[in-house]
N, C-alpha and C positions, 0 to 999 in steps of 0.2 A: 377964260376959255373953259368950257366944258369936257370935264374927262368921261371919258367915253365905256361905256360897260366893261368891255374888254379890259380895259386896264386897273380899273374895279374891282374884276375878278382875280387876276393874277397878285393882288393882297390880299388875299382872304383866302384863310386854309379851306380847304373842300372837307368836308364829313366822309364821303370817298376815301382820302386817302388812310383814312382810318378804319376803317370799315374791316380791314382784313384781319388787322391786331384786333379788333374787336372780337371777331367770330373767333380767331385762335385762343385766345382767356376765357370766353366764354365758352366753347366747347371743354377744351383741357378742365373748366374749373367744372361741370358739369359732369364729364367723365371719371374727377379727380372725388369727388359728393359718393358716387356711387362705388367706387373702391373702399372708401371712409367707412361706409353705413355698412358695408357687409352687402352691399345689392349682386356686387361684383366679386367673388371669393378667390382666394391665392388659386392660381393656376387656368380660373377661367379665360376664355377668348375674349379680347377685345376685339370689337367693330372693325372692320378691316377700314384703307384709306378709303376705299369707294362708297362701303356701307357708310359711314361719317358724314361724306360728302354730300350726298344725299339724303341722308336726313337730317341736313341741316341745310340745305342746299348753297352748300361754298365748293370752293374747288379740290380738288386732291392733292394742289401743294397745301392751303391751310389746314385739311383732316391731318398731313403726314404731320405739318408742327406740331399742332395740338397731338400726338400718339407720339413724337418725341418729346414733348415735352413732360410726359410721365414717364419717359422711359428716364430722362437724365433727371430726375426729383427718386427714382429705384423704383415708383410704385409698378413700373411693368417692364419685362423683358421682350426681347427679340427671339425668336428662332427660325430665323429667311424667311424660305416662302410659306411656313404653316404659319405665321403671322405674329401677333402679338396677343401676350398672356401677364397678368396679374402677377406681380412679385410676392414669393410669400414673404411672409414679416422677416427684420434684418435679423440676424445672428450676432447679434452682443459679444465682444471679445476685450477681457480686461488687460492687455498685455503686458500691464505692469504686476498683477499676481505671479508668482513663482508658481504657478501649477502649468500643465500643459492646455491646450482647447478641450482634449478628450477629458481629461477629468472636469473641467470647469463644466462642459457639455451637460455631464453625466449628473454630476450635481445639480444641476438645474432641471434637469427630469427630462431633457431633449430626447427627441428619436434619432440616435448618430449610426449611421453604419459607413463603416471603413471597408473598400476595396480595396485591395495589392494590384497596381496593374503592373511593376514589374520590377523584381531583386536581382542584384549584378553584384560581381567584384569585380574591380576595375582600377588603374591606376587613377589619381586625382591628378584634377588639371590644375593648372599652376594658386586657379583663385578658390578654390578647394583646398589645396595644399596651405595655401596660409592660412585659411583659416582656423583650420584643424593644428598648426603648428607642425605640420608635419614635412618631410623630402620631399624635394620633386618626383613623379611620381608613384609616389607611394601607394602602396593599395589600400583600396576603400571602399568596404559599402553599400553599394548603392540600392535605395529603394523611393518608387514613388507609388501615391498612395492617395487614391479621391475619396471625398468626406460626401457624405451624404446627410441632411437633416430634413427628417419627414420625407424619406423619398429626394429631395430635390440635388442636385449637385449644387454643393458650396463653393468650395478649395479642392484643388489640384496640388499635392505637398511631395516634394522631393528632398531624401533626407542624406547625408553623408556622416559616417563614420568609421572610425580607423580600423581597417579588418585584423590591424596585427595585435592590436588591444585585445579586440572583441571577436575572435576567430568565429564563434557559431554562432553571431548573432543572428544569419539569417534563416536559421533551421529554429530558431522560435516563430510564432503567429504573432504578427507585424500588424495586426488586426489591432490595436491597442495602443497607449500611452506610451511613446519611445520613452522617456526621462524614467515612468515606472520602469520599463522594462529594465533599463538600462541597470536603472538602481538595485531591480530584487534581484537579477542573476548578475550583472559584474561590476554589482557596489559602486557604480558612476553617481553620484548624487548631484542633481541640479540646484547649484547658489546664487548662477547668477545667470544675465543673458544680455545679450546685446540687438540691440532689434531695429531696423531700417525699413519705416514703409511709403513705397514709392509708386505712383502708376505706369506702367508699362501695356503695348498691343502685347494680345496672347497670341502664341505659336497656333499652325494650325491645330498638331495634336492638341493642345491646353482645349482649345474654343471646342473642339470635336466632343472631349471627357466632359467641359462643361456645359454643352448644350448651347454653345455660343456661334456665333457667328466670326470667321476669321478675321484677324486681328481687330478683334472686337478691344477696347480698353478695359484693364481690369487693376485690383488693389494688390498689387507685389511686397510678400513682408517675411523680411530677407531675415534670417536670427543663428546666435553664434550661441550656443548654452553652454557656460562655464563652470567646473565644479570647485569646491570650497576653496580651493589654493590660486583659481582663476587659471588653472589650466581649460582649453575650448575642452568637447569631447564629441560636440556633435554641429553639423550645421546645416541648415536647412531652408527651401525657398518653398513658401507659400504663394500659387496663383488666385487669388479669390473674384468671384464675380462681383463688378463692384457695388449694384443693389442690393447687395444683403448682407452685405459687410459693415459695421458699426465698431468702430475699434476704441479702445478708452484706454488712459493711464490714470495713474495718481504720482501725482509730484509733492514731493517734500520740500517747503523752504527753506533753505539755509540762513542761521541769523548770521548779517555780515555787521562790522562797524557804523557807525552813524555815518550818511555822507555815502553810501556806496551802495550800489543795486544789487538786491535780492538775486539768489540763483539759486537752481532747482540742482536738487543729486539725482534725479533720474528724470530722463528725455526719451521721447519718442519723435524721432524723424519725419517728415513728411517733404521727401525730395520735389 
């Protein structure tokens, strides 16, 4: 018996249904050339979904893949309806160096400016309190403080420390290197630190300071800085936007006995 076209057809994949993936790698990788080459420079607009769609003529669900899909590789960010913009290059952060971002910044010849958007005393909340070692609550501290490189908003950074330690620390310029600071006027010296970094959605304020979109996702990197006796002295939460974020350690191997697996003496989290 003769089978019949119809049934023919329904074994045999269509070119059709591929067609859309097609145009979405194809676009994205053509958008993705022109960020590469410099055609397209940190900050400039990208094509909105409609201009895409049209000139390439696919639909404005495939231009919006293809314009998400460099948003989540970091080469571009969001900001609502003024649309989509060129990431500039990531922000390198070695976190297993004992220096702070500011000085590592500075060293590398970056353009960093530090705003205070706002200093408090205040008692600590219970997971502030332990961290710092300190009473339920205890006074503390508080200041948060956005980073700027070349203009852009990086990190949103909230810091706690002990006010009964450090009474006036917040009538120094908070514009700077807590760990220096800490160290040239009340001899805190940073030896060690504890660091957790984990993704979390930003608050509205957080996405507002960094030019984000509410509860956009971003790279949370939580740190406890210990001084020479492993007493805390300070702790603090880093919001970063997560395109321009690059974060590195260096791990040291421990020689263990024959027969038993290697392990590192310093780790960086990644919840």
């Amino acid at each position: 018996m003769r089978k019949s076209n119809d049934a023919t057809d329904m074994t045999q994949p269509t070119n059709n249904a591929k067609e859309p993936e097609t145009h979405f790698a194809r676009i994205a990788d053509a958008l993705r050339q022109r960020i590469k080459s410099g055609g397209l420079r940190a900050g400039a607009a990208l094509p909105s979904e409609r201009a895409v769609a049209e000139t390439h003529n696919v639909s404005r669900m495939t231009a919006r893949r293809a314009l998400e899909a460099l948003e989540a590789e970091g080469l571009a960010y969001s900001e609502g309806r003024r649309g989509r913009f060129v990431s500039p290059a990531r922000v390198s952060y070695d976190v297993s160096q004992m220096v702070s971002f500011v000085a590592d910044a500075q060293t590398k010849g970056l353009d960093l400016d530090i705003a205070v958007i706002d200093a408090e005393t205040q008692p600590a909340d219970p997971r502030v309190a332990r961290a710092l070692g300190l009473g339920d609550d205890a006074p503390v501290h508080k200041y948060t403080r956005l980073f700027r490189v070349d203009g852009h908003p990086i990190f949103l950074e909230t810091e706690y420390v002990s006010a009964a330690r450090y009474p006036d620390l917040l009538e120094h310029d908070l514009r700077q290197s807590t760990t220096a600071l800490l160290d040239q006027h009340f001899g805190a010296t940073a030896r060690a630190g504890e660091i957790t970094i984990r993704m979390r959605a930003m608050s509205h304020s957080e996405a507002a300071h960094l030019g984000q979109s509410a509860n956009r996702a971003g790279l949370e990197l939580e740190q406890i800085i210990q001084n020479a006796d492993g007493q805390p002295f300070c702790f603090g939460r880093q919001i970063w936007r997560g395109e321009l974020a690059e974060f590195s350690a260096r791990a040291i191997v421990e020689t263990r006995p024959s027969g038993t697996s290697p392990i590192t003496s310093k780790t960086v989290r990644h919840p």
